[in-house]
Structures are given as structure tokens and as C-alpha cells.
C-alpha positions as CSV (number, residue, x, y, z in Angstrom):
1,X,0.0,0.0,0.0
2,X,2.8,2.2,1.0
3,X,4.3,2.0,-2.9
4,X,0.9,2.2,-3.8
5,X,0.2,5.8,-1.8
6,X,3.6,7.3,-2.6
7,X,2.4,6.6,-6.9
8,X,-0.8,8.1,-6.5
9,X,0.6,11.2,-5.0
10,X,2.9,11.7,-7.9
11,X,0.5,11.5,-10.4
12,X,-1.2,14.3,-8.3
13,X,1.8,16.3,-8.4
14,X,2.0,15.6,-12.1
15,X,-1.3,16.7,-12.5
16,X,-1.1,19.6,-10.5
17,X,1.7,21.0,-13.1
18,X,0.0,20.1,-15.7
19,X,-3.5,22.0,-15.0
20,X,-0.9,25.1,-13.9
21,X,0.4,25.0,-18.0
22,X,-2.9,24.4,-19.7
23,X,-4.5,26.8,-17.3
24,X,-1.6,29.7,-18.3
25,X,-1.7,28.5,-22.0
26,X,-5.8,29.3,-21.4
27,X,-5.2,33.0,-20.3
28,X,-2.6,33.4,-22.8
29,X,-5.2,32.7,-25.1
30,X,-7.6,34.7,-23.7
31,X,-6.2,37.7,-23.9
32,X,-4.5,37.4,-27.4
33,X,-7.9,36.2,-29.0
34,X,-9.2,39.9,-28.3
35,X,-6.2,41.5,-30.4
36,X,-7.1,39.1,-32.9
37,X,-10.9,40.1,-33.2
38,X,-9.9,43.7,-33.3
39,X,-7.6,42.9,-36.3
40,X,-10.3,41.4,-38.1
41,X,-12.5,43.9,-37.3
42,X,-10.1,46.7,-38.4
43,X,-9.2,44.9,-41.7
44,X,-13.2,44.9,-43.0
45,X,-13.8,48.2,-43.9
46,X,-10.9,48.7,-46.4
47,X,-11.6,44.9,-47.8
48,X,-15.4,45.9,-47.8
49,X,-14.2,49.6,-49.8
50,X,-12.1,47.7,-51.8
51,X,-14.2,45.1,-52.8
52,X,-17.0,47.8,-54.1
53,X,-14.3,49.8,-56.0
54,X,-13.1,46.8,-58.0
55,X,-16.8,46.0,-58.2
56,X,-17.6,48.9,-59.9
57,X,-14.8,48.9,-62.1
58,X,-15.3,45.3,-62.9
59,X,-19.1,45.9,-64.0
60,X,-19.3,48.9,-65.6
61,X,-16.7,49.6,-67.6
62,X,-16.6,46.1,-69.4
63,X,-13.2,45.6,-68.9
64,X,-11.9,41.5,-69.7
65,X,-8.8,41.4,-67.1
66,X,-6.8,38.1,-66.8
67,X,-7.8,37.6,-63.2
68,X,-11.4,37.8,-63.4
69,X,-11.1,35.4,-67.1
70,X,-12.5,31.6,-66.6
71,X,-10.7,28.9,-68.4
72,X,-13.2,26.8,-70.7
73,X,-11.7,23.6,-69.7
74,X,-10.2,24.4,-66.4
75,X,-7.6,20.8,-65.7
76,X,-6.0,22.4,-62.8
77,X,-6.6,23.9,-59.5
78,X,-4.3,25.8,-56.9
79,X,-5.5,25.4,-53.5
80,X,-4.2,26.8,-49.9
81,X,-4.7,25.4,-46.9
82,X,-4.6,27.5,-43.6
83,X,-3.5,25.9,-40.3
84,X,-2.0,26.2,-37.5
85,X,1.7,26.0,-36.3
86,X,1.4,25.2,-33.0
87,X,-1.0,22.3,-31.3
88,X,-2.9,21.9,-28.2
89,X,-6.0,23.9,-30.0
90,X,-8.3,20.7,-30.3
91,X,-9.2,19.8,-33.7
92,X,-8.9,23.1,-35.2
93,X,-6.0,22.1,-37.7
94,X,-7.7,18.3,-38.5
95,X,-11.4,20.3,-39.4
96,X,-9.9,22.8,-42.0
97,X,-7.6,19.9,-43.6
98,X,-10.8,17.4,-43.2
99,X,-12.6,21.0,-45.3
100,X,-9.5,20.7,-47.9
101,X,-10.1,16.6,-48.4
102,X,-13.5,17.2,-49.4
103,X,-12.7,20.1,-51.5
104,X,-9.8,18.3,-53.6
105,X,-12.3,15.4,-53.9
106,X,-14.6,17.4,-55.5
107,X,-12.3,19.0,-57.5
108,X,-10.8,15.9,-58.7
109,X,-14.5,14.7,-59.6
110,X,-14.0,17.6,-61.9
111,X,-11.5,16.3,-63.5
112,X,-8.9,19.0,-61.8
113,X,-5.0,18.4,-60.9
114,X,-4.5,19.9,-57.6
115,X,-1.1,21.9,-56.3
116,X,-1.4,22.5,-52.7
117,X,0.1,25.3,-50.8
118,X,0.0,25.7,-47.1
119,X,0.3,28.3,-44.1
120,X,0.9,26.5,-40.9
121,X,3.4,23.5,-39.7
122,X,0.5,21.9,-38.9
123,X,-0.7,21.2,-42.2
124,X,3.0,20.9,-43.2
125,X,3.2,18.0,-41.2
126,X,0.1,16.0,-42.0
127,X,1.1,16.0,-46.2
128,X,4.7,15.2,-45.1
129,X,3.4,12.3,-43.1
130,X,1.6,11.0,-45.7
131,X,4.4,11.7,-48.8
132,X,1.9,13.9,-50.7
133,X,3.6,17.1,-53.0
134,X,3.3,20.5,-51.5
135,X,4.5,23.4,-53.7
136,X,5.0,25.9,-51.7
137,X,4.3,26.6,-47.4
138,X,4.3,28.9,-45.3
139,X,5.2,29.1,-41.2
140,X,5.8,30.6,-38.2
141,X,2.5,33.1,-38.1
142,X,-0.4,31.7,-38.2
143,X,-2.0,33.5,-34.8
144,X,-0.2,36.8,-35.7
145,X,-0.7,37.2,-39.3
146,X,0.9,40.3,-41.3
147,X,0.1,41.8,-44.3
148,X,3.3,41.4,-45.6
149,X,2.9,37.3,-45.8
150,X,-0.8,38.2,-47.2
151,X,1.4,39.8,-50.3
152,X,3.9,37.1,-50.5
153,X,1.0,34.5,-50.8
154,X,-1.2,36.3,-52.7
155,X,1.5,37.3,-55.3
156,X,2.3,33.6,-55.6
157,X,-0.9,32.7,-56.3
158,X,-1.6,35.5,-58.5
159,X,1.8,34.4,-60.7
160,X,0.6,30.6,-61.2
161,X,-2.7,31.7,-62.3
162,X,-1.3,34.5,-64.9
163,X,0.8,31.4,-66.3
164,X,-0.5,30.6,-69.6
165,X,-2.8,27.0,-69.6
166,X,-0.4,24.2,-70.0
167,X,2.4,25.5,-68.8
168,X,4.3,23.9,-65.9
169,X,2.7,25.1,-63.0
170,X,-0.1,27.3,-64.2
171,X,-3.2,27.1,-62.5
172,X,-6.9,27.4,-63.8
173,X,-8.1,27.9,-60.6
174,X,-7.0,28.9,-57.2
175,X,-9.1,28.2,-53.9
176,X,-8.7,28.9,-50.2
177,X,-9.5,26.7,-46.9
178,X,-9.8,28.4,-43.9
179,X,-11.2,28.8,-40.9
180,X,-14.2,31.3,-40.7
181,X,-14.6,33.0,-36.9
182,X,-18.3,33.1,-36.2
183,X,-18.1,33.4,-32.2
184,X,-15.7,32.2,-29.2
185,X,-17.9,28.8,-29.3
186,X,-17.9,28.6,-33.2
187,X,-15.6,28.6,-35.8
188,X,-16.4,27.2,-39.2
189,X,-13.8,25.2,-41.7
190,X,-14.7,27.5,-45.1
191,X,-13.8,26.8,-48.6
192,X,-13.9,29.8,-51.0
193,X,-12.8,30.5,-54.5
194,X,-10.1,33.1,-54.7
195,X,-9.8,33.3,-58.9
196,X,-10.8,33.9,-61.0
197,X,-12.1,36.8,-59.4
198,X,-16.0,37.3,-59.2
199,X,-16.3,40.2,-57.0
200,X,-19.9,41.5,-59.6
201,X,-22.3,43.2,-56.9
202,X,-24.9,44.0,-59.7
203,X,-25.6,44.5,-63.4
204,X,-28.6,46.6,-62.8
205,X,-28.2,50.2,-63.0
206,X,-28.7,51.8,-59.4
207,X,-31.9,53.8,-58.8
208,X,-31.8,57.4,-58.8
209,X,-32.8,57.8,-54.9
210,X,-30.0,55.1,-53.8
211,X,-26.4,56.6,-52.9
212,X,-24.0,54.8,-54.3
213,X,-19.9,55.4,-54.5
214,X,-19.3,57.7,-57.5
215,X,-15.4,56.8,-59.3
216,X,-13.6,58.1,-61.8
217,X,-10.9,55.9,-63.2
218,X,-7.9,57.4,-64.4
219,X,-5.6,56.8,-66.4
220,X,-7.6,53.9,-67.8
221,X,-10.2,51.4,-66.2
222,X,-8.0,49.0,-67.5
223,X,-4.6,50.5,-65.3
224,X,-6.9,50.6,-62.6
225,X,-7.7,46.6,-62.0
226,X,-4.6,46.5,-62.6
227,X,-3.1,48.7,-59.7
228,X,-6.9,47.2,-58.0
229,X,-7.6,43.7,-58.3
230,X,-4.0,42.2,-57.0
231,X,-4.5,44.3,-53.5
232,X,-8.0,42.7,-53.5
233,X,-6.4,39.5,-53.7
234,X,-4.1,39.9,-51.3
235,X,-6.6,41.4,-48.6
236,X,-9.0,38.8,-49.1
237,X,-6.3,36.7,-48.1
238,X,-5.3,38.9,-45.3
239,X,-8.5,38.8,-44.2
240,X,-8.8,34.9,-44.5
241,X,-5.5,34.6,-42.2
242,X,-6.8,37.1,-39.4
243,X,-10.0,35.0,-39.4
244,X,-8.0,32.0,-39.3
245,X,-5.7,33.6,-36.0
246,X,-8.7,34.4,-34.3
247,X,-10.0,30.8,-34.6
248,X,-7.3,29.3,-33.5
249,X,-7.0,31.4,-30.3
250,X,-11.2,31.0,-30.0
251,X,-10.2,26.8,-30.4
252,X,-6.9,26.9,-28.1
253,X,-8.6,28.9,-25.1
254,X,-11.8,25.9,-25.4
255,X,-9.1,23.3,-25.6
256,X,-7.0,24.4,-22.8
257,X,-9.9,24.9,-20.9
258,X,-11.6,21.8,-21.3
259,X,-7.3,20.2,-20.1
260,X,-7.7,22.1,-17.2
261,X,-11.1,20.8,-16.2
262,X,-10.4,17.4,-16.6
263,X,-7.1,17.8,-14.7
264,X,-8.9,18.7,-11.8
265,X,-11.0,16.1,-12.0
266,X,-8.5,13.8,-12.4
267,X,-6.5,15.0,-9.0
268,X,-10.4,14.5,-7.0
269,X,-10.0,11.2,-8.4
270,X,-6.3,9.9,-7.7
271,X,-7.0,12.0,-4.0
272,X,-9.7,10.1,-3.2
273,X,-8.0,6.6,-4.2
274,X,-5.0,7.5,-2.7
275,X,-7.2,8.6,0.9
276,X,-8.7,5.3,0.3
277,X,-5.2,3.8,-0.1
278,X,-3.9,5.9,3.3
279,X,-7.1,4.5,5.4
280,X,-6.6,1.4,3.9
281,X,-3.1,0.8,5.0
282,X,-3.5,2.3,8.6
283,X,-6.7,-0.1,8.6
284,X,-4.3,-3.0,7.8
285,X,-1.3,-1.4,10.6
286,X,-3.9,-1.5,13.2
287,X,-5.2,-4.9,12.5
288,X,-1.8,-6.0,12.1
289,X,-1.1,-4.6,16.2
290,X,-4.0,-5.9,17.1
291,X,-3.5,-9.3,15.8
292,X,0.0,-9.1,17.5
293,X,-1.2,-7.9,20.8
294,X,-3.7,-11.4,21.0
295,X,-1.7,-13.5,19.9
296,X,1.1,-12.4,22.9
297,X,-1.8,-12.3,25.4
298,X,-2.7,-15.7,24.4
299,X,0.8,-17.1,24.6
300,X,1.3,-15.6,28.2
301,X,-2.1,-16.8,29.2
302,X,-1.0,-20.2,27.9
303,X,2.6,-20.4,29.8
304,X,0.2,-19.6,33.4
């Protein structure tokens, strides 16, 4: 019982350090996830403005640009896959790659080769595990996102599309997987097409009582998607990596939570066995004395 005792109360201990990391790693999260939903927040009004502008350009001035022109035959597809770099954030990283299985099964019911590009070790890891190609990742970011990385993705993406069909590494089509922030208790594994672009808000003509944004396009509309629709790229991706950062915290803060309940749990538990254990081997001392203390009294009541 003694070995017994002296195991349980090491596994308490054990415990007891553990709940102190996942209960720190909690409040970490905690307080970065609010940074991260003020990002977000911050970044949708100039990706909102944007996305009219281009909008505009893109529907009234008739204007064929190569990122907003769809392949006949499209044969391959570009897709990137944003995860995680770091664990411990339940199955945040498994639901968006679980998001990117489906999708590149249904692209491949198209008829579509698929590159894959990644953001996130995570994601790294589970393609290297399995010996499947990546083209081209990304690391060391994913819950403090910059819009410098947005650029150096986006212009990646943007040059395999611009390569002409058939040639090595072109792409027809380019997709994103992410994870879509919806509340602290939800966060949603999205799949969005990236290019070609369709960022149309209307045909119609607007009424004469609605206010709507008036441009003027100079030099060209032409020079403007040009100068336009590669920032719009790059801020929808921007804007797909803060909602990604702020998922992850959202999903790290439930996971370490949920650690640090079931740790406590777990010491109740090995207390109470090892109480049990303690009462159990003072129970077994005593009978042991007691057993001792008749059996002398029995031998001296014999020699009389």
C-alpha cells in the first residue's frame, strides 16, 4: 500500500503542473484572442471599400482582365490550406484539412489536378506524413498574421494563375481553406474560390434615390484593375488569415480549458483513491497490532 500511496501522490503532483500550463496556456489565449478580433474587425472596412471599388470597375466599364477570365476547360486547380503552427488547439487544424479533403475530392471529380500550398506547420506535417507534394508553405505566423505574408501568398498565387494554360505550374483555378470566426464557441472550416475573381455586386443600373460610391478611373479602367484587383487578392487573403488567427486562439482557449477541467478532475479522483489507499493501510497497521497484541496475550495466558 505504501508503494501504492507514494504513486498516487505523484501522479497528483504531475497533474497539478500540468492543470498550472494548460490553465496559463488558457489565459494566454484569452487575452491574445481579443487582439485578434480587433484585427479582423479593423481589416473589414478597407476589404469591404475595396471590394466595391473593384466591383464597380469590374461591372461597368466592361473591362476583360486576366484575373477575373475563366478557363473553358479548367484541368488544374491551386489550392491553400490554412493551419495552425502550433498544437494543443483541439481539432482546429484536423477540421480545415478534413474542409481541404472534401474540396480536392470534388475538384478531382472535376477532372482538376491539384497543387497544394500551405500556411501553418501543422498542415505541413500531416502532407509530409503522408508523402503527398506541396508546392510551396508557409510558417511561423499563423495567430499573428501580417500583411506582408498576405502579399507574398497572394503574389504567388496570382503568378501561377497568370501562367498561360499548359504551362508547368499554371493554374486554372485557385481556392482557399480556412477557418471562418463566427463566435468564441464557433468557428467554421470555409472553402472559397479566390480566382478567377468574381467580385460583380450587380448588373442593374442603381436607382436614382440610392447613394452609391461615385469613381472616376484614371488613367484607364484598364490601369486601374490593374493597380486594383491584385491588393483585392491579397486582402481577401489577409482577411482569411486574421479569421484564421482568431479561430485558433477561440479553439486553443476551449481546448486548454476543457485540459484544465479534466485535470482537476483527475486529481479529485487519484486524492480520493490515494485517501482510500492511506485508510486502507492504517486499517491493515492497526489490524496487524492488534493481531500481534492477541496473539502475545494468548501465549502468556498459555505459559500460566
Amino acid at each position: 500500500m505504501a508503494v501504492s500511496l507514494r504513486e498516487y501522490r505523484a501522479r497528483i503532483k504531475s497533474t497539478q503542473s500540468m492543470k498550472k500550463i494548460t490553465r496559463a496556456m488558457e489565459l494566454i489565449a484569452a487575452s491574445r484572442i481579443i487582439k485578434a478580433q480587433q484585427r479582423a474587425q479593423a481589416a473589414a472596412p478597407y476589404a469591404r471599400e475595396l471590394t466595391r471599388a473593384v466591383s464597380a470597375v469590374a461591372t461597368f466599364a466592361n473591362v476583360d482582365h486576366p484575373l477575373t477570365k475563366e478557363e473553358e476547360n479548367p484541368k488544374r486547380a491551386a489550392v491553400l490550406i490554412v493551419t495552425s503552427d502550433r498544437g494543443l488547439a483541439g481539432a482546429y487544424s484536423s477540421s480545415v484539412l478534413k474542409e481541404a479533403e472534401r474540396l480536392a475530392e470534388r475538384l478531382r471529380d472535376e477532372g482538376k489536378e491539384i497543387d497544394t500550398f500551405i500556411c501553418g506547420r501543422k498542415g505541413v506535417a500531416y502532407y509530409k506524413f503522408r508523402e503527398r507534394p506541396v508546392e510551396q508553405a508557409w510558417t511561423g505566423f499563423s495567430d499573428q498574421p501580417s500583411y506582408d505574408v498576405a502579399v507574398e501568398v497572394g503574389e504567388t498565387l496570382i503568378e501561377r494563375f497568370l501562367r498561360e494554360q499548359g504551362e508547368e505550374g499554371d493554374a486554372d483555378e485557385v481556392h482557399v481553406v480556412y477557418t471562418r470566426f463566427v463566435s468564441m464557441l464557433t468557428q467554421e472550416p470555409t472553402a472559397v474560390r479566390l480566382l478567377p475573381l468574381e467580385v460583380v455586386e450587380g448588373t442593374e443600373a442603381p436607382e436614382e434615390s440610392e447613394l452609391l460610391p461615385l469613381y472616376e478611373f484614371e488613367p484607364s479602367p484598364e490601369a486601374v484593375l490593374d493597380g486594383l484587383l491584385p491588393q483585392y487578392v491579397q486582402s481577401r487573403i489577409f482577411f482569411c488569415l486574421l479569421q484564421s488567427a482568431a479561430s485558433e486562439l477561440a479553439a486553443r482557449q476551449k481546448a486548454m480549458k476543457s485540459a484544465t477541467d479534466n485535470a482537476e478532475e483527475l486529481i479529485k479522483k487519484y486524492t480520493r483513491i490515494a485517501n482510500q489507499a492511506r485508510q486502507a493501510g492504517i486499517t491493515q497497521e492497526i489490524s496487524e497490532i492488534v493481531g500481534g497484541v492477541n496473539a502475545l496475550a494468548d501465549a502468556n495466558a498459555g505459559a500460566e
